[in-house]
C-alpha positions, 0 to 999 in steps of 0.5 A: 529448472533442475541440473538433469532437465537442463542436461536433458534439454541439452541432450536434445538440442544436441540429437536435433544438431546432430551432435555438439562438441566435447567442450565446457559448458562453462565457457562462452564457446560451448553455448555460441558453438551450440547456438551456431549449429542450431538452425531452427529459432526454435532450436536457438530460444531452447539452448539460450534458455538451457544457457540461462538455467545452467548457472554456468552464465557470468561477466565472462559471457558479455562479449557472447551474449552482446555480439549475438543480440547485435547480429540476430535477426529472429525476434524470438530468439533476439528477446532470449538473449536479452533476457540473458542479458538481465539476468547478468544486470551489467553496464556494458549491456546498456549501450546494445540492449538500447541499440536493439529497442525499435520504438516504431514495433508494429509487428507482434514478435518485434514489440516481443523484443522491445518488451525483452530489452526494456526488462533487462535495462530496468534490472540494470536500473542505470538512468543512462537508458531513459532517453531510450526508454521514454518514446517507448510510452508511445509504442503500439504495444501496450505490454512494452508500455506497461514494461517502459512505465514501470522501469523509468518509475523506479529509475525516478527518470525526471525526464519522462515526467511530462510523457508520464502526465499525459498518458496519466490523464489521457482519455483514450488509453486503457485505464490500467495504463493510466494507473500505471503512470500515475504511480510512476509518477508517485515513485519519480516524486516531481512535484510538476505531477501535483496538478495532474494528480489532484485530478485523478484523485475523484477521477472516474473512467468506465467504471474506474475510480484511480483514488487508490493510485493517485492519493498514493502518488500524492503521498509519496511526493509529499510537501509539494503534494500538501501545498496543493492539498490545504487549499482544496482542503478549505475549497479554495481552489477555484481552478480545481473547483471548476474542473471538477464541475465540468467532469460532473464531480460531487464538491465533496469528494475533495474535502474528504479525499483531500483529508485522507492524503493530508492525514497521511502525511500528518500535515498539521496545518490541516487540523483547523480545517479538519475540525471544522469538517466534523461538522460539515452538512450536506443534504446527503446523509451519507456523504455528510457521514463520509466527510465527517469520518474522513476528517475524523479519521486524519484527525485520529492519525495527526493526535490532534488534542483540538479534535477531541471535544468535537468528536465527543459530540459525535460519538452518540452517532446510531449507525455503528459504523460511522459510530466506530470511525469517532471512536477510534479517532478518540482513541487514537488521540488517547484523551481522557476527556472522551471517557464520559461521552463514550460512557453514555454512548455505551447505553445507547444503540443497538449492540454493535453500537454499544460495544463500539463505545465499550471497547472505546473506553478499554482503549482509553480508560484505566482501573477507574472505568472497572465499575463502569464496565460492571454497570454496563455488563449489568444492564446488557441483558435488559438492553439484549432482550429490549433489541430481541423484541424490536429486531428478531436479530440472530441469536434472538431465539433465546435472548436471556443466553444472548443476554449473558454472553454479550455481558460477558464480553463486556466484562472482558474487557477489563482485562485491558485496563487490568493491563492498564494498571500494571503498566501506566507509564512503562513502555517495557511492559507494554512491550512484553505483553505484545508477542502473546496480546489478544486483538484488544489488548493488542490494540491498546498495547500498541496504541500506548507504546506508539504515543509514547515514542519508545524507539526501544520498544519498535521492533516488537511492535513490528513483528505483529504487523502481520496480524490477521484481524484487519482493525488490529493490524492498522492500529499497529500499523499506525503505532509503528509509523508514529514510532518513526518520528522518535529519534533514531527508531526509523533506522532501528525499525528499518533494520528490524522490519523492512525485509519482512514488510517488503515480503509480506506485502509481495505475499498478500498482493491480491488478497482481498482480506488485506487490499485496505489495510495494506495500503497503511501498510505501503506508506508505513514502507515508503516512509522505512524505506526514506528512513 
């Protein structure tokens, strides 16, 4: 509110009062002389809020605002001060705002308080308000729910762990409270969460998955969270087996969800059992097809060179998009050794296939895969006109344009190992291309700046987190995070990054465009934030 509404605001609390005394309305003394004329609640709420838009309020208010939350009796005007008091964010306040909670609310104006008082202890953020704060879990109000969960979340308040599980896995509340305590739990980081967690993972509620809250809270507990995951990873835990039996959950859901979190953490002891999952069979071809790509896809994120030779063999997949989850595995791996089987996957599919393959080989290959692109470009025409007679797809009308344009896209790739034979061994350069790179340049860039572990090179590779083109920005995500493991480039990359990260995550929060993508990007920030 701008200076004039508040005198305005003011002017009129002050005709309703009959008239407020010549005092300085930065001092205590003026606002209690305002608030004591006030005779409505209504009239009250107005000069607490005038008071709190002012920019007068300071620690000078405390014993005010402390003593007039202790003698209040209207709901409405209690929460008013108590938002006040978060505004001021001072210790001294803890001990009235949690004097003022009343965990058996049933009123609505009452839950209105303890909501207002709850907010104010979480902006003071200190752990001595979490006994006031866990019996809250309970309350009839799900909104001083909601509040109670999210403050003793980022309070890391051990001490309502066992509350939190069991309104995590409690059947009868309504499924965003269950979300909220599991990621309450993510952020408190107690491994006692693990076995609850683990079945939230492929837990499915009215129409409700919690995957994206549960393999998240899995994430940032971390080891105690791979432990539980590398036995479900080889189906050895039988408990969990059993209960996922009992709940209806398809066997599969627990090798795939499971490589998620383990590649996320880059758990190397998974690999063996990752490889092996590339070629896990199931009479669905669907899910046969999503545990591969999952467990291709850790693979990708941990480097591991044992991947290579199987994801070689996968690669000649027809479906393009299962086709794009090999790809980019190898590409993340950045073996040479996949160049001849993405060669070969390049002559074959449809066009959405074959280029799959070709911008594989633009993100591995070097000047010696030049005439290899030529030969490729060379036969797309041929190829287009072959898909035209089978499909009648878009662009059809006139194959021999359609032809020529794809050929042409073909060769342009050769700009990236142009790039490639410039700047072979030399992160710098990689680094100055950054700023101006086009998507597969960009990639290729980030891909060879990451792997290289070039502390010195972070920063800019940072700034292009914001990309636009999803696939893009998870590759840079992904270099980024590999960067963190170089010595002293998580503190040069949190120094550079993390203020921008933690608005842009705000900014796009809700933007379906990036809802995948950015979950990368949350654990890139849990792991700055470690740093």
């Amino acid at each position: 509110m701008s200076r004039s509404l508040v005198a305005l605001s003011l002017a009129v609390s002050c005709l309703a009062l009959g008239g407020c005394k010549k005092e300085d309305p930065k001092t205590p003394e003026y606002w209690q002389s305002s608030l004591e004329g006030a005779r409505r609640p209504d009239d009250r709420v107005r000069v607490i809020e005038s008071m709190r838009t002012s920019g007068n309020v300071n620690e000078q208010f405390l014993p005010f605002l402390h003593a007039r939350l202790s003698s209040e009796r209207k709901p409405e005007v209690k929460a008013a001060v108590a938002r006040a008091l978060g505004d001021l964010h001072h210790p001294t306040s803890l001990e009235p705002l949690t004097a003022a909670l009343d965990p058996g609310a049933a009123d609505v104006p009452a839950q209105q308080v303890n909501k207002a008082v709850v907010g104010a202890l979480g902006r003071i953020g200190d752990a001595r308000a979490v006994p006031s704060l866990v019996p809250l879990l309970r309350s009839k109000d799900n909104y001083t729910r909601i509040e109670a969960i999210q403050v003793l979340g980022a309070l890391k308040a051990t001490p309502a762990v066992d509350s939190l599980i069991q309104l995590a896995t409690d059947e009868a509340a309504e499924p965003f409270l269950n979300k909220k305590a599991i990621e309450a739990l993510g952020q408190i980081g107690d491994p006692r969460a693990v076995p609850a967690l683990m079945r939230t993972l492929t837990k499915e509620r009215r129409g409700v998955s919690f995957y994206v809250e549960s393999s998240f809270a899995l994430y940032q507990l971390g080891a105690p969270a791979a432990e539980a995951l590398l036995p479900v990873l080889d189906g050895k835990d039988a408990e969990l087996l059993l209960w996922a039996k009992a709940q209806g959950v398809n066997p599969a859901s627990y090798p795939m969800k499971a490589a998620q979190v383990l590649g996320d953490l880059r758990e190397k002891r998974a690999v063996p059992s990752l490889v092996k999952q590339l070629s896990f069979t199931h009479s669905d071809p669907q899910i046969q097809a999503l545990v591969r790509m999952q467990a291709a896809d850790a693979l990708g994120r941990m480097r591991a060179p044992e991947a290579v030779k199987p994801l070689t063999a996968l690669v000649a997949e027809p479906d393009p998009t299962v086709r794009d989850a090999y790809v980019r595995a190898l590409t993340l791996v950045g073996s040479r050794d996949a160049i001849p089987a993405l060669e070969k996957a390049a002559g074959s599919g449809d066009w959405y296939a074959r280029e799959v393959a070709v911008k594989g080989i633009a993100l591995i290959g070097d000047a010696r895969e030049q005439p290899v692109l030529a030969k490729l470009a060379a036969a797309e025409p041929a190829r287009t006109a072959a898909d035209c007679n089978a499909t009648g797809e878009e662009g059809c009308e006139d194959p021999a344009a359609l032809g020529k344009k794809r050929a042409d896209q073909l060769l342009g790739y050769g700009a990236v190992l142009e790039a490639v034979q410039a700047c072979t061994g030399n992160a710098g350069c990689w680094s100055q291309r950054i700023p101006k790179a086009d998507a597969v340049l960009l990639q290729r860039a980030a891909l060879e700046v990451g792997r290289a572990g070039s502390a010195e090179q972070g920063p800019a590779l940072a700034a292009r987190l914001t990309e636009r083109d999803t696939e893009v920005r998870a590759t840079v995500i992904q270099s980024v995070d590999w960067l963190t493991d170089a010595p002293g480039a998580a503190k040069k990359l949190r120094e550079a990054a993390l203020p921008a990260l933690r608005k842009q995550l705000e900014d796009e929060k809700g933007n379906s465009n990036f809802v995948r993508v950015n979950e990368d990007l949350r654990r890139l920030l849990v792991k700055l934030e470690r740093a």
